[in-house]
C-alpha positions in Angstrom: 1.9 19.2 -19.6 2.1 17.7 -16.1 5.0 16.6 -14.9 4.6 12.4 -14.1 6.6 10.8 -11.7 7.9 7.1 -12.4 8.5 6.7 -8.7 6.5 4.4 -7.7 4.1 5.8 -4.9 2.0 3.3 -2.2 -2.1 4.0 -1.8 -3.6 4.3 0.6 -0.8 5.7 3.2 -3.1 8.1 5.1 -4.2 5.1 6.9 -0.8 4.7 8.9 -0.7 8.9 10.2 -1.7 8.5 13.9 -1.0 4.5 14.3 1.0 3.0 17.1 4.3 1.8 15.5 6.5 -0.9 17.8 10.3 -1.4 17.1 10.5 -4.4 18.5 14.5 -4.2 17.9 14.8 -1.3 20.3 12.0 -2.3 22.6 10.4 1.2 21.5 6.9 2.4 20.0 5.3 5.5 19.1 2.9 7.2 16.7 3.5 8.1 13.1 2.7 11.4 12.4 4.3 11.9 8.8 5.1 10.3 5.5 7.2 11.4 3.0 7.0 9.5 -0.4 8.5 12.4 -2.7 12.2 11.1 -2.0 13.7 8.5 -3.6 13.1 5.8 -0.6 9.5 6.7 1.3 10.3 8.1 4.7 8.2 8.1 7.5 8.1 10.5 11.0 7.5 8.7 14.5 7.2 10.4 18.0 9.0 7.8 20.2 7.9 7.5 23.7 10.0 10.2 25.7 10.9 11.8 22.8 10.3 15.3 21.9 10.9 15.4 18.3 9.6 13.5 15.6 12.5 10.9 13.6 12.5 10.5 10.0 12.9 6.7 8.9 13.7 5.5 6.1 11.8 2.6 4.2 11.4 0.6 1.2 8.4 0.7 -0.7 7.5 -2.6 -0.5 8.1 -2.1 3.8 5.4 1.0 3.4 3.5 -1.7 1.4 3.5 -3.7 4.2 2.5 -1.0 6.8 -0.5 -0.2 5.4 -1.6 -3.5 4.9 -1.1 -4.6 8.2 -3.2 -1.6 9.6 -5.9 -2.5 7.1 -5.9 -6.2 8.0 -5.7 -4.5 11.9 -8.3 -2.6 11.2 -10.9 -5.2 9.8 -10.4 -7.6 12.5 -11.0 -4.7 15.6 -14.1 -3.8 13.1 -14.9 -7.8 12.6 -14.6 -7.8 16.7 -16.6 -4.6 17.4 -19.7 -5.5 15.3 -20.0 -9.5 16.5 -20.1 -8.6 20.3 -22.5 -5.6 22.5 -20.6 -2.7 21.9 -21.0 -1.7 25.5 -17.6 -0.2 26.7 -16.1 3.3 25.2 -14.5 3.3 21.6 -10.9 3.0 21.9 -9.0 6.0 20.2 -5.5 4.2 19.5 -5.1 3.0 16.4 -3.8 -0.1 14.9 -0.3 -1.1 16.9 2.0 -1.6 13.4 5.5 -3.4 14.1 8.4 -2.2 12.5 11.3 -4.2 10.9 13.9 -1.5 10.6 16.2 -1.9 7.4 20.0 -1.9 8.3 22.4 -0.4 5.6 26.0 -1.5 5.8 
């Protein structure tokens, strides 16, 4: 028999790997480029600007809710935009720029 997880798991997740993230805390952004949801809090890896190594960062589920439903909302209004005007100008490649409300622990 399979082994079943009772972690709960977000959908849909592959839509944040290569987004913009901001840290508006830190004045900060880079790309994500992993995510992690097999540990007990999801996890996700961001390349800051200037940095050379990816950082792991740890997240609620309900903040990796919020991600991805941010870049899909992102995503539907630069889609909304692109399709109501002359698309006359070179596709952008950057995806969705995602802010990030880091989680303190005391």
């Amino acid at each position: 028999m399979p082994y079943v997880s009772r972690k709960q798991c977000v959908s849909g997740v592959h839509q944040l790997l290569g987004s913009t993230l901001r840290d508006a805390r830190r004045e900060r952004q880079g790309r994500i480029v992993g995510i992690d949801q097999t540990r007990e809090h999801p996890v996700i890896d961001v390349i800051w600007q200037g940095q050379p190594r990816a950082e792991r960062i740890i997240i609620t589920c309900d903040q990796l809710r919020d991600l991805v439903k941010a870049s899909l909302a992102r995503a539907a209004t630069d889609l909304q935009k692109t399709t109501s005007t002359d698309i006359t100008g070179e596709p952008s490649h950057d995806k969705s720029l995602i802010l990030l409300t880091e989680q303190r622990r005391a």
